[in-house]
PDB file with one MODEL, atoms N, CA, C and O in Angstrom:
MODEL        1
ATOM      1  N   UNK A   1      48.632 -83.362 -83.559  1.00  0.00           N
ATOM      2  CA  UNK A   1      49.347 -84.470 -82.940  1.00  0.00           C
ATOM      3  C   UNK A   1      50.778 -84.030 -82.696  1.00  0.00           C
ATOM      4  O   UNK A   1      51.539 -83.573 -83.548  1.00  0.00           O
ATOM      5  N   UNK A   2      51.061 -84.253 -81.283  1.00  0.00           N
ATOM      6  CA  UNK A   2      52.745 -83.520 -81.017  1.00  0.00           C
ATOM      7  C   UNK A   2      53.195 -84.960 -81.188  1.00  0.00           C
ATOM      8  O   UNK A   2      52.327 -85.832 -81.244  1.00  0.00           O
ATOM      9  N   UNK A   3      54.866 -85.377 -81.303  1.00  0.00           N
ATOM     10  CA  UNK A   3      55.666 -86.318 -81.958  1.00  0.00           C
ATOM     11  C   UNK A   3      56.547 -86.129 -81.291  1.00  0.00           C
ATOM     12  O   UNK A   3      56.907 -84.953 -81.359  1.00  0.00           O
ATOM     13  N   UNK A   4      57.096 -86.699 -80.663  1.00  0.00           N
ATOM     14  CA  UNK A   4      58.805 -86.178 -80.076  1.00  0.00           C
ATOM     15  C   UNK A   4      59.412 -87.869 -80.174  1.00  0.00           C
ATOM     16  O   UNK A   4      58.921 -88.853 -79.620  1.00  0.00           O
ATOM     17  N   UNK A   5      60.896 -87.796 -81.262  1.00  0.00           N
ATOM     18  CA  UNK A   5      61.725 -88.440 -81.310  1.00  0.00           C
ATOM     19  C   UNK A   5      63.268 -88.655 -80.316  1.00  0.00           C
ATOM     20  O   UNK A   5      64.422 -88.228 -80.334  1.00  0.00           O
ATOM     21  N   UNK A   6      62.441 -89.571 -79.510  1.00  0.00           N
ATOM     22  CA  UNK A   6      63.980 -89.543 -78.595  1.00  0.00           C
ATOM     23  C   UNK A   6      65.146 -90.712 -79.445  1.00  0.00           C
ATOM     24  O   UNK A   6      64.951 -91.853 -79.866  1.00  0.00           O
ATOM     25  N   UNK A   7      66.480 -89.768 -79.455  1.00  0.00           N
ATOM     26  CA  UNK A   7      67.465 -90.254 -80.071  1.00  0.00           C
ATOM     27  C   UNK A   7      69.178 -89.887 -79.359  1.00  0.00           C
ATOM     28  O   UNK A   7      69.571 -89.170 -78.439  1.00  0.00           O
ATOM     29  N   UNK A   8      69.716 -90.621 -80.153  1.00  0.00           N
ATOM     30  CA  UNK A   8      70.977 -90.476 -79.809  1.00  0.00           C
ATOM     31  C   UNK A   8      72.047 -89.462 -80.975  1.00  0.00           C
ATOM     32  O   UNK A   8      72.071 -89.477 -82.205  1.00  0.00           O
ATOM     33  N   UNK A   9      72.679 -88.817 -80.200  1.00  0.00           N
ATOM     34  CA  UNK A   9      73.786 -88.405 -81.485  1.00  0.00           C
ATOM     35  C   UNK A   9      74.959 -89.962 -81.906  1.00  0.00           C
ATOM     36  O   UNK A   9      75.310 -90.891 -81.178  1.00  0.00           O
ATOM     37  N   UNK A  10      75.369 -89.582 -83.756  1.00  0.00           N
ATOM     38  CA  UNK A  10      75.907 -91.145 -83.980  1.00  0.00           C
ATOM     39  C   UNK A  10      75.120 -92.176 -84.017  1.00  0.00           C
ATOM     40  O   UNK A  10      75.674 -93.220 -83.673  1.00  0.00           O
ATOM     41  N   UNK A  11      74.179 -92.248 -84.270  1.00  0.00           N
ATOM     42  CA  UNK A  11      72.760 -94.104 -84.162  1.00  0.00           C
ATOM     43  C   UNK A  11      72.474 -93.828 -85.312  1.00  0.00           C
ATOM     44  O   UNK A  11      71.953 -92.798 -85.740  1.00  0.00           O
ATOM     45  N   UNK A  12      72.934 -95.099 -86.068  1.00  0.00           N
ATOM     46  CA  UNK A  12      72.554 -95.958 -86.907  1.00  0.00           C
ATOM     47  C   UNK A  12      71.162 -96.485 -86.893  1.00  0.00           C
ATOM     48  O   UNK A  12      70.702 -96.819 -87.985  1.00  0.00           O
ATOM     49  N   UNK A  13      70.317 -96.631 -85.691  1.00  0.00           N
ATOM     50  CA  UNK A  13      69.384 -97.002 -85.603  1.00  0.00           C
ATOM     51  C   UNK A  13      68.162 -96.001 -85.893  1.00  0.00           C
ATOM     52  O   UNK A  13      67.082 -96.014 -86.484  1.00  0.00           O
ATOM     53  N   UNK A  14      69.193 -94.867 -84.908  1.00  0.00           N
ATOM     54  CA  UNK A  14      68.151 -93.722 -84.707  1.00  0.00           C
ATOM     55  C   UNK A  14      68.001 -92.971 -86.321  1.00  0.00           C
ATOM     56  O   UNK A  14      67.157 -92.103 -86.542  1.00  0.00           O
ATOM     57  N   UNK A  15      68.701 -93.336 -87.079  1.00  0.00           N
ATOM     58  CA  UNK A  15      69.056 -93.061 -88.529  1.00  0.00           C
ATOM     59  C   UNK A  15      68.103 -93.567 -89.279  1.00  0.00           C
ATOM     60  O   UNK A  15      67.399 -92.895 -90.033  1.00  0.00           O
ATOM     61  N   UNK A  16      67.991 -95.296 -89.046  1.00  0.00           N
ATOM     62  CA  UNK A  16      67.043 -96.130 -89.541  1.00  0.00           C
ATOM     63  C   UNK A  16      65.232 -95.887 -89.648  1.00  0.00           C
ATOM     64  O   UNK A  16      64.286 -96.000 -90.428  1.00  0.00           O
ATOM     65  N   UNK A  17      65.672 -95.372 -87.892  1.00  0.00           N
ATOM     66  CA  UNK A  17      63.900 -94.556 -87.406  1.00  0.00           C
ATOM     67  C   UNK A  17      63.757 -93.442 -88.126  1.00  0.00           C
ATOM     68  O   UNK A  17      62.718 -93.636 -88.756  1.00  0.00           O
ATOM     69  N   UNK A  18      64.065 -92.672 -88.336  1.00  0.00           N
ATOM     70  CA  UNK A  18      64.306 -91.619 -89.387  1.00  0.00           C
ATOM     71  C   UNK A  18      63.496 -91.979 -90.657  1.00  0.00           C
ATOM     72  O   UNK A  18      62.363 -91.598 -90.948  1.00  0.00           O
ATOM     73  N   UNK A  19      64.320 -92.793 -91.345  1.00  0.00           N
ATOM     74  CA  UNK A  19      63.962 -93.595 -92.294  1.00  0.00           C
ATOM     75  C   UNK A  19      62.546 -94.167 -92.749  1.00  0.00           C
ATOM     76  O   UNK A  19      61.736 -93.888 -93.633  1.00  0.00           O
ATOM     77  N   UNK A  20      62.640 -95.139 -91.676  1.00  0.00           N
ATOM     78  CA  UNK A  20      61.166 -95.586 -91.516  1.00  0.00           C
ATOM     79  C   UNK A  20      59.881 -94.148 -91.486  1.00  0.00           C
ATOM     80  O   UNK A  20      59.142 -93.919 -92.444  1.00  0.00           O
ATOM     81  N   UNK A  21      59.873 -93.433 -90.333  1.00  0.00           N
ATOM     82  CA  UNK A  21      58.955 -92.175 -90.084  1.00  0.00           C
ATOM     83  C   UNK A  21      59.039 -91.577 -91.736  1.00  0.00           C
ATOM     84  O   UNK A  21      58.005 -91.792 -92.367  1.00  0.00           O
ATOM     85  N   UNK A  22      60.001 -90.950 -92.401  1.00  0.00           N
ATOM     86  CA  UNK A  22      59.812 -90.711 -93.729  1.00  0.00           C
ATOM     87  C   UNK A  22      59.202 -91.476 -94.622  1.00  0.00           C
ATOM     88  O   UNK A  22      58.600 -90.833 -95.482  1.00  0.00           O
ATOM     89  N   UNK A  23      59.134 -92.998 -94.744  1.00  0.00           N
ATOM     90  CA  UNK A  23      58.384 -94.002 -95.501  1.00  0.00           C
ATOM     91  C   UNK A  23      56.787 -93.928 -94.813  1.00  0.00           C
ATOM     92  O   UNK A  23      55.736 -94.250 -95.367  1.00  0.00           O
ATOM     93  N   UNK A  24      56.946 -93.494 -93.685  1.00  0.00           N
ATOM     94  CA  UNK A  24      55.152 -93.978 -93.327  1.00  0.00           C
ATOM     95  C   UNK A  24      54.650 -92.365 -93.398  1.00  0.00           C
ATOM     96  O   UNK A  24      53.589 -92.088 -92.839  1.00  0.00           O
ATOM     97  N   UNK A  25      55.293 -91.467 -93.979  1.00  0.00           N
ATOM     98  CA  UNK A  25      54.729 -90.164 -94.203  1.00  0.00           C
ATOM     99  C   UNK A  25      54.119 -89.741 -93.039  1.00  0.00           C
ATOM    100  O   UNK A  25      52.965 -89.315 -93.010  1.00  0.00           O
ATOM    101  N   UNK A  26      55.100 -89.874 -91.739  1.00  0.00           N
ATOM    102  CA  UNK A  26      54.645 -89.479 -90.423  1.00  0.00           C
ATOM    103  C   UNK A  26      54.451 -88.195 -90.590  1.00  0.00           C
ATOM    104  O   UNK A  26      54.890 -87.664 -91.610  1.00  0.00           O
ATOM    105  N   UNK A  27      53.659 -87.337 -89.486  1.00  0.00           N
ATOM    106  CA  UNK A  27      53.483 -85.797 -89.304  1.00  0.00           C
ATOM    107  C   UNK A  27      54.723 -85.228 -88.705  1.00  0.00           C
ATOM    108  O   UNK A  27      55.777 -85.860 -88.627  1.00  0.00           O
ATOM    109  N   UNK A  28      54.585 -84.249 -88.368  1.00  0.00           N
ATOM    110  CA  UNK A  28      55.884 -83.367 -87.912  1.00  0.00           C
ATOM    111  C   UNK A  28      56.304 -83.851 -86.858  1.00  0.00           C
ATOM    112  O   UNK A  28      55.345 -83.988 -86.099  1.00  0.00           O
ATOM    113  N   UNK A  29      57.457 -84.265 -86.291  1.00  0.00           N
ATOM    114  CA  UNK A  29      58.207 -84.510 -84.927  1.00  0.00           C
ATOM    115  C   UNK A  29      59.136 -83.810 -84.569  1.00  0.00           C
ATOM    116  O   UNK A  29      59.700 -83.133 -85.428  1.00  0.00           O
ATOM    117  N   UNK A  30      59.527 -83.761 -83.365  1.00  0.00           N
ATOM    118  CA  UNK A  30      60.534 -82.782 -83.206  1.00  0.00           C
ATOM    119  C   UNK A  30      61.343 -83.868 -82.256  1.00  0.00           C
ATOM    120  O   UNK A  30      60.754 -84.601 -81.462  1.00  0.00           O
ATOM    121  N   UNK A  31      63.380 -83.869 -82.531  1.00  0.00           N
ATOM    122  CA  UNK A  31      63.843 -84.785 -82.109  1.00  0.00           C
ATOM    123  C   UNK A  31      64.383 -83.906 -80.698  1.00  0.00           C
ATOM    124  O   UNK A  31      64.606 -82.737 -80.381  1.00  0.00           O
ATOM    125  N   UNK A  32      64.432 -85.269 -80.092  1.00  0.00           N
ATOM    126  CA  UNK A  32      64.763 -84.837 -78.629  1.00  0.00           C
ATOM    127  C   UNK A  32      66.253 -85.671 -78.603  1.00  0.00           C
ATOM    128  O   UNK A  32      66.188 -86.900 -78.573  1.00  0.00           O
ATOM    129  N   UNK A  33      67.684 -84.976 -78.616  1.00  0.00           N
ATOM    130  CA  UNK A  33      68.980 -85.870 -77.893  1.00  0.00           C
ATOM    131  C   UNK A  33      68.867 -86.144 -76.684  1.00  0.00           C
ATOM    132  O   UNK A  33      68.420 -85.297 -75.911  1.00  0.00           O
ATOM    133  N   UNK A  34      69.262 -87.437 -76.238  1.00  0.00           N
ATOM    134  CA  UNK A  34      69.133 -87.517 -74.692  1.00  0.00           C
ATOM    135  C   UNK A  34      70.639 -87.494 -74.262  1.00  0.00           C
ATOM    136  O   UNK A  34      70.862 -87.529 -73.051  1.00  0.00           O
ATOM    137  N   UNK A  35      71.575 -87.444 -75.035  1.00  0.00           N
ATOM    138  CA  UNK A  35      73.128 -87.589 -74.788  1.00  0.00           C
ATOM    139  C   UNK A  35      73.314 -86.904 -73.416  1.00  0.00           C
ATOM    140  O   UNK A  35      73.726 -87.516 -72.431  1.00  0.00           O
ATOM    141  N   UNK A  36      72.964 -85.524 -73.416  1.00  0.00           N
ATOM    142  CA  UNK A  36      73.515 -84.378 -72.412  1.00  0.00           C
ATOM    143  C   UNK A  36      72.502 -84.394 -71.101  1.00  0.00           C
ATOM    144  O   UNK A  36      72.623 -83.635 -70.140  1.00  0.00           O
ATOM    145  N   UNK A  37      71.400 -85.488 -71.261  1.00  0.00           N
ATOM    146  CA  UNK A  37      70.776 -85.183 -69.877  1.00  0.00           C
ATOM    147  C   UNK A  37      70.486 -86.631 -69.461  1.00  0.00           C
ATOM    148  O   UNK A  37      69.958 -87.581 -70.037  1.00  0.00           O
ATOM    149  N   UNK A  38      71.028 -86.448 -68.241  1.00  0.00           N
ATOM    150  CA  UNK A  38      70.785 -87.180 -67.180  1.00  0.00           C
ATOM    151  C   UNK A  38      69.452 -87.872 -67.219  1.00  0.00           C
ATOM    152  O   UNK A  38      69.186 -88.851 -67.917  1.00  0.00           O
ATOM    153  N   UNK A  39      68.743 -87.328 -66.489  1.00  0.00           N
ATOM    154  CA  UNK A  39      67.063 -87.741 -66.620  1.00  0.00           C
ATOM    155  C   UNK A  39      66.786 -88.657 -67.715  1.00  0.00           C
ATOM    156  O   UNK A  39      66.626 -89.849 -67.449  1.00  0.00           O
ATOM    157  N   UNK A  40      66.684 -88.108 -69.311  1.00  0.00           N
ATOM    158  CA  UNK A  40      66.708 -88.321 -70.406  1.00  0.00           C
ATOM    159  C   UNK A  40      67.176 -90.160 -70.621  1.00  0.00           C
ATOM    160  O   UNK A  40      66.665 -91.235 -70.935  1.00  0.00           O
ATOM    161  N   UNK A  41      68.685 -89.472 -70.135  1.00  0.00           N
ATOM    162  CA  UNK A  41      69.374 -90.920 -70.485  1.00  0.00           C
ATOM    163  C   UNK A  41      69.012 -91.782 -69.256  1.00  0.00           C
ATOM    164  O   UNK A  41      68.527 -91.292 -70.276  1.00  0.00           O
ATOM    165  N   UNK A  42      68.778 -92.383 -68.391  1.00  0.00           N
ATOM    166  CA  UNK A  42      68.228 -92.764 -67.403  1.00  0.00           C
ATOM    167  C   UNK A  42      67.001 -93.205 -68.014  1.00  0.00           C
ATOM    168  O   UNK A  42      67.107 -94.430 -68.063  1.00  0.00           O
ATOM    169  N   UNK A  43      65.994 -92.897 -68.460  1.00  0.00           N
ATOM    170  CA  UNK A  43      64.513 -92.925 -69.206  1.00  0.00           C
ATOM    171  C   UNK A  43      65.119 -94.277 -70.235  1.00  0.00           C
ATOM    172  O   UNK A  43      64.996 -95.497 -70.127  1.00  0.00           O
ATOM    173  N   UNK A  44      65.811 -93.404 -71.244  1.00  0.00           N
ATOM    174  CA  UNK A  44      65.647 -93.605 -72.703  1.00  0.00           C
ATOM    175  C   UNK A  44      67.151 -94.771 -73.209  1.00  0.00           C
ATOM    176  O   UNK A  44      66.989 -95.511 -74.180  1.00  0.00           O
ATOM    177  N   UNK A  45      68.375 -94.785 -72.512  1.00  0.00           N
ATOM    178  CA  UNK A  45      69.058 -95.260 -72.579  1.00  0.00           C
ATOM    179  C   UNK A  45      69.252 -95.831 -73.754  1.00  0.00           C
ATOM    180  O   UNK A  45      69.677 -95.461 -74.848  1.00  0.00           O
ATOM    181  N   UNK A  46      68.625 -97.366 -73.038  1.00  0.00           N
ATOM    182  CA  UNK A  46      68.730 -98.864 -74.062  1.00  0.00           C
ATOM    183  C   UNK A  46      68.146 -98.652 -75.059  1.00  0.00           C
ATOM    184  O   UNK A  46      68.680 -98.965 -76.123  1.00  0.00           O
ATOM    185  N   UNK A  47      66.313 -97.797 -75.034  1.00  0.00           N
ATOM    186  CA  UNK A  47      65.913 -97.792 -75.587  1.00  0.00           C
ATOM    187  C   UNK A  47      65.684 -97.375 -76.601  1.00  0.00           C
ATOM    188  O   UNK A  47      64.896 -97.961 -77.344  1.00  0.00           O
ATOM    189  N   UNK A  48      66.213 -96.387 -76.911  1.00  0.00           N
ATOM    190  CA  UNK A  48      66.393 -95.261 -78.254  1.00  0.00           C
ATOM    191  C   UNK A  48      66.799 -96.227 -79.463  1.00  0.00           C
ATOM    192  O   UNK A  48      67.568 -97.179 -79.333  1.00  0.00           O
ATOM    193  N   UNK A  49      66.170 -95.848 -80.674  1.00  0.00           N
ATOM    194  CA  UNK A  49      64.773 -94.373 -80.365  1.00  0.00           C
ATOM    195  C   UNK A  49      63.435 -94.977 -79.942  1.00  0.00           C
ATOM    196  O   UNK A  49      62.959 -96.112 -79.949  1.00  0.00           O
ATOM    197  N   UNK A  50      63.072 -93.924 -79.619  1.00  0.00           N
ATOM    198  CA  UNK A  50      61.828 -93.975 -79.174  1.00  0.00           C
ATOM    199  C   UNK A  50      60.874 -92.706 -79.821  1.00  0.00           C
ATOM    200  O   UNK A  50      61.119 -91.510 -79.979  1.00  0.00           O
ATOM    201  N   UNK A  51      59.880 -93.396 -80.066  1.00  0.00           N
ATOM    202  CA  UNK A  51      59.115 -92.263 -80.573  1.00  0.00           C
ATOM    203  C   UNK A  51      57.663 -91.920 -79.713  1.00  0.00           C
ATOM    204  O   UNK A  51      56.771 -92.745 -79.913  1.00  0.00           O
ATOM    205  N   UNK A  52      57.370 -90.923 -78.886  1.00  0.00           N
ATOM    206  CA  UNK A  52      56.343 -90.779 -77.634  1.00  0.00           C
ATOM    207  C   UNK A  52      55.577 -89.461 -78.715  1.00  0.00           C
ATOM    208  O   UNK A  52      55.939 -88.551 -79.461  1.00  0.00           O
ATOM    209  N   UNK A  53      54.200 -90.152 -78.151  1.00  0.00           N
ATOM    210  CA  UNK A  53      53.333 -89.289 -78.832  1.00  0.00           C
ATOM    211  C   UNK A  53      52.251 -88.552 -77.313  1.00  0.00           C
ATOM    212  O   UNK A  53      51.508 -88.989 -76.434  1.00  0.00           O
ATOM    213  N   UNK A  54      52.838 -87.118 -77.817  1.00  0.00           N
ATOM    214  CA  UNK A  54      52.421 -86.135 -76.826  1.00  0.00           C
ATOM    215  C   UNK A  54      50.720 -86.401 -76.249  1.00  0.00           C
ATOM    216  O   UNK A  54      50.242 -86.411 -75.114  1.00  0.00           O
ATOM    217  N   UNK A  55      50.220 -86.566 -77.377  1.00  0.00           N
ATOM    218  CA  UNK A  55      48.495 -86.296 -76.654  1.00  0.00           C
ATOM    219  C   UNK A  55      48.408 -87.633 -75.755  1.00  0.00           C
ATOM    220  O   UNK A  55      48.048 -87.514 -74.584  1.00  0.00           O
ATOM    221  N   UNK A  56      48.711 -88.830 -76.247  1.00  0.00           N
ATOM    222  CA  UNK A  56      47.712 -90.062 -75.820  1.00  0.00           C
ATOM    223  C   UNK A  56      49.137 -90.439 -74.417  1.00  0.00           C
ATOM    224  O   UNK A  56      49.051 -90.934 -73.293  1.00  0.00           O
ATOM    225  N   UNK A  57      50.305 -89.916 -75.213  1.00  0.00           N
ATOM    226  CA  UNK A  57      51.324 -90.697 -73.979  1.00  0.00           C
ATOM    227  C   UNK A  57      52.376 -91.511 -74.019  1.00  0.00           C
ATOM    228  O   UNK A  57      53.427 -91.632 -73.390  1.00  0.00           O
ATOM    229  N   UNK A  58      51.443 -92.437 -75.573  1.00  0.00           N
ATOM    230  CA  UNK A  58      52.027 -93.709 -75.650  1.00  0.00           C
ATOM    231  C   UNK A  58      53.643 -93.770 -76.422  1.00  0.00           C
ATOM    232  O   UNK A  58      54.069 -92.829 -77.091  1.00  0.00           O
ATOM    233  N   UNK A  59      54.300 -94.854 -76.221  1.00  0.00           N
ATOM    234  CA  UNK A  59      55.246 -94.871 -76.802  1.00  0.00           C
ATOM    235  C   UNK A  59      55.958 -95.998 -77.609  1.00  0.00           C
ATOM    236  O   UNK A  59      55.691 -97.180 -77.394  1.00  0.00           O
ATOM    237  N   UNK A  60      56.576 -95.733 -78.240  1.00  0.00           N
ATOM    238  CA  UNK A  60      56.976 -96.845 -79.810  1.00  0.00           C
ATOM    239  C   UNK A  60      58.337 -97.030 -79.347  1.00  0.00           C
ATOM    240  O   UNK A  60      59.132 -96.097 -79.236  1.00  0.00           O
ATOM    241  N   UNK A  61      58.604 -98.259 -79.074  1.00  0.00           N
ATOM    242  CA  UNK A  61      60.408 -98.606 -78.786  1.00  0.00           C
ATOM    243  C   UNK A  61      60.598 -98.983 -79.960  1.00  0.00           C
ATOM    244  O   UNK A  61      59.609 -99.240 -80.646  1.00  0.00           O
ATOM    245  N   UNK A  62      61.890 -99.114 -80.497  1.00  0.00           N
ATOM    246  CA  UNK A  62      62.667 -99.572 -81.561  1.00  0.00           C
ATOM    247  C   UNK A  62      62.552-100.891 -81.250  1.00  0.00           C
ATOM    248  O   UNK A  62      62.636-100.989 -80.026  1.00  0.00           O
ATOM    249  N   UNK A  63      62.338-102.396 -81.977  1.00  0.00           N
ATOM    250  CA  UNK A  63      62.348-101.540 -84.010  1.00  0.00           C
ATOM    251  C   UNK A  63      61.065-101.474 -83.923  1.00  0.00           C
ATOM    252  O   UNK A  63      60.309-102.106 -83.184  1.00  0.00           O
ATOM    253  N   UNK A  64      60.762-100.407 -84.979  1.00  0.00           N
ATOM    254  CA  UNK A  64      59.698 -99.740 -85.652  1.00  0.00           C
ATOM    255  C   UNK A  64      60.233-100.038 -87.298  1.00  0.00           C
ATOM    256  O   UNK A  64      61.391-100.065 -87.715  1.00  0.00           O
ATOM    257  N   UNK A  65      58.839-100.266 -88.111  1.00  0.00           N
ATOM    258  CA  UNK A  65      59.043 -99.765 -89.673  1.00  0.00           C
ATOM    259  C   UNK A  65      57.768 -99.323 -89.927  1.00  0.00           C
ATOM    260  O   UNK A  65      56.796 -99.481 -89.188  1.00  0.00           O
ATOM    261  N   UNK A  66      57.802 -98.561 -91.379  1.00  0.00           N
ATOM    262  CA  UNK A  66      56.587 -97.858 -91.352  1.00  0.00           C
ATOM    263  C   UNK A  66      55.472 -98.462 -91.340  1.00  0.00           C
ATOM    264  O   UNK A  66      54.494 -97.744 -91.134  1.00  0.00           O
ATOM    265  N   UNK A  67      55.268 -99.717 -91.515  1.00  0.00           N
ATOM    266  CA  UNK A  67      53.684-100.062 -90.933  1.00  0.00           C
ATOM    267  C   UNK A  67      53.589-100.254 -89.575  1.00  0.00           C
ATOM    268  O   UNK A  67      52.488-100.230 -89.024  1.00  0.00           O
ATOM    269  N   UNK A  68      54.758-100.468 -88.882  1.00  0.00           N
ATOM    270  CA  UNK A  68      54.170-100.524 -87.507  1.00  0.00           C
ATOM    271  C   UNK A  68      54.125 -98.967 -87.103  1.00  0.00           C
ATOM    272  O   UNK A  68      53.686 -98.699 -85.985  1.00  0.00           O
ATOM    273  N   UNK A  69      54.563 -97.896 -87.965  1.00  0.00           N
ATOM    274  CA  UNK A  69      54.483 -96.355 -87.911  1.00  0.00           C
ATOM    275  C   UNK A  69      53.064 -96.168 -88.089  1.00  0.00           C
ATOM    276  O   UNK A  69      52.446 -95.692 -87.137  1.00  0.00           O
ATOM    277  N   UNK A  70      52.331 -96.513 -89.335  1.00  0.00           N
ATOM    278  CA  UNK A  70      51.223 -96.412 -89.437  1.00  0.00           C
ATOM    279  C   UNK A  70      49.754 -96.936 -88.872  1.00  0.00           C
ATOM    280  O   UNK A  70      48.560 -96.700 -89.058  1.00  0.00           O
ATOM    281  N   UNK A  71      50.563 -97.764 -88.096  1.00  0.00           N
ATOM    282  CA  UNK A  71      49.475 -98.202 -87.078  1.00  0.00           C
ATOM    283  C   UNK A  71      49.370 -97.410 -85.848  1.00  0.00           C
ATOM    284  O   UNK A  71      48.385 -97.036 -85.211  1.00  0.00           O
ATOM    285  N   UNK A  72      50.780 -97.229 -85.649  1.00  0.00           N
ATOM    286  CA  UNK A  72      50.988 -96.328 -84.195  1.00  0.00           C
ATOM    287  C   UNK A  72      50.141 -95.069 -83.930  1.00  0.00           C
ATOM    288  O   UNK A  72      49.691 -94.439 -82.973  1.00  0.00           O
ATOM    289  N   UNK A  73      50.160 -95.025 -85.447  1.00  0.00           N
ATOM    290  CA  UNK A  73      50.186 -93.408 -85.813  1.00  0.00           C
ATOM    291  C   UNK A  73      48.433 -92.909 -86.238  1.00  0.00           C
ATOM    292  O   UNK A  73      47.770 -91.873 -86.191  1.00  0.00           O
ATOM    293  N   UNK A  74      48.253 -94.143 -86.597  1.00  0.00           N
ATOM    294  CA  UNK A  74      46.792 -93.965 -86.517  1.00  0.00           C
ATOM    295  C   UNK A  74      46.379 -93.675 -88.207  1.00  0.00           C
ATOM    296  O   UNK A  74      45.246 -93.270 -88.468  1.00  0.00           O
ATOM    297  N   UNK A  75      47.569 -93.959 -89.507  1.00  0.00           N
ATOM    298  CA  UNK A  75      47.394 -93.205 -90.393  1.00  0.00           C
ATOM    299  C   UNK A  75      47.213 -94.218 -91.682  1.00  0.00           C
ATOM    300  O   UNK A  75      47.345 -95.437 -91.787  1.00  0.00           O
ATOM    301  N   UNK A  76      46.995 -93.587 -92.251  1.00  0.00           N
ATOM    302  CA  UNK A  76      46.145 -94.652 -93.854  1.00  0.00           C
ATOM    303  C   UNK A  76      47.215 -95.128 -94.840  1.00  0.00           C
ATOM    304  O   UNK A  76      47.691 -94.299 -95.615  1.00  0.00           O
ATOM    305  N   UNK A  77      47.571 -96.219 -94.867  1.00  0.00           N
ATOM    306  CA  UNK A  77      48.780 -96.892 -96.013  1.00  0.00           C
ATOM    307  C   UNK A  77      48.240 -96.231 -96.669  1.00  0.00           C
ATOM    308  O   UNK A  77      48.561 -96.138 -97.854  1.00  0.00           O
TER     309      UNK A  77
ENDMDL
END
């Protein structure tokens, strides 16, 4: 399962998502800043974080906590 965390540099929120993904014992993600790109920020703006899961597509807007992680995620409290 690929994971990509879109975030901001400085977020409190994106801090929070952090947080949460560590409580729901998410799998590996890799964070994506959208600060420096155009495209990115255009996409992701308001929304960050966001957490988009590579295979299926789908994507998790903030707020998230870890049960709505573990549902997303497909994974066993």
């Amino acid at each position: 399962m690929g994971l990509l965390l879109y975030q901001r540099d400085h977020c409190h929120l994106c801090d929070q998502a952090l947080a949460a993904l560590a409580a729901a014992r998410a799998p590996a993600f890799e964070s994506v800043f959208i600060d420096e790109d155009a495209a990115l920020e255009a996409r992701y703006g308001l929304r960050v974080p966001v957490l988009h899961d590579l295979a299926s597509g789908d994507e998790l807007d903030w707020p998230f906590d870890a049960d709505t992680l573990r549902v997303f995620l497909r994974l066993h409290p």
